[in-house]
N, C-alpha and C positions, 0 to 999 in steps of 0.2 A: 720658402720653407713650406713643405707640405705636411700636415699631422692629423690624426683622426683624434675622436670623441676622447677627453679621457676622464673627466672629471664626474666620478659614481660611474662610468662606464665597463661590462664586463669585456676581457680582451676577445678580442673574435676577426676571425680571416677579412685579409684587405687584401687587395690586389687595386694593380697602375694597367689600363691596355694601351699602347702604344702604338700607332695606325702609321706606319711607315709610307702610305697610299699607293707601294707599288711593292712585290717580290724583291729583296734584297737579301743577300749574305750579313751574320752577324755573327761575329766572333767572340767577342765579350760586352759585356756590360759592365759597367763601374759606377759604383755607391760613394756618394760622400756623406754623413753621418752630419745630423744636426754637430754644426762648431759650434755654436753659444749654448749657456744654460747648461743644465744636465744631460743625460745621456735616454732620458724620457722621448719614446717616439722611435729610437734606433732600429733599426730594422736586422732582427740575430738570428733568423732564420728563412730560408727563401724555395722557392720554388720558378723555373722556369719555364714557358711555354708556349709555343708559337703555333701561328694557323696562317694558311693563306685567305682565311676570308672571312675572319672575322669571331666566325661562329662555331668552327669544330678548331679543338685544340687538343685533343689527343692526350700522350703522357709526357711529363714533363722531359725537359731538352736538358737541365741540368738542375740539383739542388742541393743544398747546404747548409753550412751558419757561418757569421761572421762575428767577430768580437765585440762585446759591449760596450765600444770605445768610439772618442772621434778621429779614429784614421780612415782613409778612402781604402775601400775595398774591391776586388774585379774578380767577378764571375766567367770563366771559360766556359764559352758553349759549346 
C-alpha cells in the first residue's frame, strides 16, 4: 500500500512516474483502492500523461474521477 503525509497535512498534487524502459502501447490502467481500513488515501480524481523520455509530457492522454469506494476502477487511454 502506497499513501502520502496525512496527519496535519494540507491536501496537495501527487503523482506515480512509471519507466516502462522502452516505447510501449497502453491501453488502460486499472486502480485498486486501499481494501482495509477506511476509504482515506483513495485516489477520486486523476490525470493521465505520457512522454517518451521522461521529461516532456505534454497534455494529458485521459482524465477523470473515480468513486469513493473500495472497488477497482480502469481508466481508458
Amino acid at each position: 500500500m502506497w499513501h502520502t503525509n496525512w496527519n496535519g497535512c494540507q491536501r496537495s498534487e501527487t503523482w506515480i512516474t512509471i519507466d516502462m524502459k522502452k516505447e510501449q502501447n497502453v491501453a488502460m490502467l486499472k486502480y485498486t483502492p486501499r481494501q482495509g481500513g477506511g476509504t482515506n488515501g483513495n485516489i477520486t480524481a486523476y490525470e493521465i500523461y505520457v512522454s517518451k523520455d521522461g521529461q516532456t509530457w505534454g497534455e494529458p492522454v485521459a482524465t477523470g474521477t473515480w468513486a469513493n469506494n473500495k472497488c477497482c476502477e480502469i481508466c481508458k487511454i
